[in-house]
C-alpha positions as CSV (number, residue, x, y, z in Angstrom):
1,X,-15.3,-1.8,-27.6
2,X,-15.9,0.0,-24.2
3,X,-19.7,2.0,-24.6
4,X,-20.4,4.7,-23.0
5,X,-21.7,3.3,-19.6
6,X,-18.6,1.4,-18.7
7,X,-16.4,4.5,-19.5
8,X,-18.6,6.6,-16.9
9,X,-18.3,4.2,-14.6
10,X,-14.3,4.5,-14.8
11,X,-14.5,8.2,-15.1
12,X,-16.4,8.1,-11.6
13,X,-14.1,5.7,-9.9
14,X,-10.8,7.4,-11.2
15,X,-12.6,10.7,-9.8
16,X,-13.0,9.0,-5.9
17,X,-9.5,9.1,-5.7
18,X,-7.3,11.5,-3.9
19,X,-4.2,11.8,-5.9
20,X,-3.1,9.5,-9.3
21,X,-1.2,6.5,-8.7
22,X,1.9,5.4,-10.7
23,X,3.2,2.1,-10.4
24,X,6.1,1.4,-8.1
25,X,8.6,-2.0,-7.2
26,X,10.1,-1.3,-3.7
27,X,11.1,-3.4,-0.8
28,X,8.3,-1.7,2.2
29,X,9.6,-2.7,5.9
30,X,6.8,-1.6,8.3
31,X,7.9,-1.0,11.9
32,X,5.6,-0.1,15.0
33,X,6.7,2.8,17.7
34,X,9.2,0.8,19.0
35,X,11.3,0.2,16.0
36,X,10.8,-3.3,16.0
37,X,9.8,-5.0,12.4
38,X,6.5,-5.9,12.4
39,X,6.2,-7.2,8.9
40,X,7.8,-6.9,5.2
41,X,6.4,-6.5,1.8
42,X,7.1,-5.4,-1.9
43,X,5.6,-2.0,-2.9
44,X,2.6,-2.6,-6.2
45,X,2.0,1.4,-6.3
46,X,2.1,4.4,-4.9
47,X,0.8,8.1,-4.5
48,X,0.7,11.6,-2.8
49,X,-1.6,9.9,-0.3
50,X,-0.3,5.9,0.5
51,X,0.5,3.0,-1.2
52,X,-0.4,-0.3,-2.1
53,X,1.1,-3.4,-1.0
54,X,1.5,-7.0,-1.4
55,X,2.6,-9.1,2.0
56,X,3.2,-12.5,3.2
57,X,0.8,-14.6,4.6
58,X,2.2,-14.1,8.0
59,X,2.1,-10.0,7.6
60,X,-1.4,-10.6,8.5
61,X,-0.9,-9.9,12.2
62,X,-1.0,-5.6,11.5
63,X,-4.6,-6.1,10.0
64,X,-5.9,-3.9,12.5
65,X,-7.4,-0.3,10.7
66,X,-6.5,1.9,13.8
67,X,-3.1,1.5,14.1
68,X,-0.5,3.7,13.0
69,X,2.7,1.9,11.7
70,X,6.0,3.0,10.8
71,X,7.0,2.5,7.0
72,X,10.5,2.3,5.5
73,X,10.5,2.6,1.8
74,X,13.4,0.7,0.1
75,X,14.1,1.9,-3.4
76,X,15.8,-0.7,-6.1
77,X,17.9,2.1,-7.1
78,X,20.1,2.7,-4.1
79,X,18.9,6.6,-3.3
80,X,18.0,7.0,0.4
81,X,15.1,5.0,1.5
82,X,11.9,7.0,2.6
83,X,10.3,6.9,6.1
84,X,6.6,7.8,6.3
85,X,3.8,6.9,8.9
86,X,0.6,5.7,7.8
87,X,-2.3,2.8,8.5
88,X,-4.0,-0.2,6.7
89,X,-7.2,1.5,5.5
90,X,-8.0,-2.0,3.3
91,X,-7.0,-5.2,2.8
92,X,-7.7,-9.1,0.5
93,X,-6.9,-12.2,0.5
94,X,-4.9,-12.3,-3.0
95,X,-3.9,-16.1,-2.8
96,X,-3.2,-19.0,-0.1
97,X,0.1,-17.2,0.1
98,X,-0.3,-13.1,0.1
99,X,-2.9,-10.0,1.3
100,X,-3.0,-6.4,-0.6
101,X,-3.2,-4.4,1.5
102,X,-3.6,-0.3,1.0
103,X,-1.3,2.1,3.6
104,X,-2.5,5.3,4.0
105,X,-0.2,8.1,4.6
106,X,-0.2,10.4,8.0
């Protein structure tokens, strides 16, 4: 049963964000300025404002909160992939193996 102070607290964090997330599976390829691939991920959400990823290990190199990076968003479904700019604005150790990470969009 959730009481009253827990559902507060969940009103209050839902309210600190910018737009609503929905959940999305896509292949992410982020690039720098010179079109060279600097890492690859899979896509956990997404919204108005960035995205949330999960990446390799290795993708750990673009940790860096200043730069901006290149994104190529690879849809399942075929339909033309979508090319934003944005910048790691967090990130976590999820396991031995993987970060999340959160893009935010320019």
């Amino acid at each position: 049963m959730l009481n009253l102070g827990e559902k507060n607290q969940n009103l209050r964090k839902n309210d600190l964000r910018k737009a609503k997330r929905i959940s999305l599976k896509a292949t992410v390829i982020i690039k720098d300025f010179g079109n060279k691939i600097i890492a690859k991920g899979k896509c956990i959400n997404a919204s108005l404002g960035g995205m949330g990823l999960l990446l390799s290990y290795h993708a750990r190199k673009i940790f860096s909160f200043k730069n901006k990076m290149n994104i190529l968003i690879v849809l399942p479904d075929n339909q033309k992939p979508i090319y934003k700019t944005g910048r790691i604005v967090w990130y976590k150790k999820n396991s031995i193996f993987t970060y999340r990470s959160g893009i935010e969009f320019e």
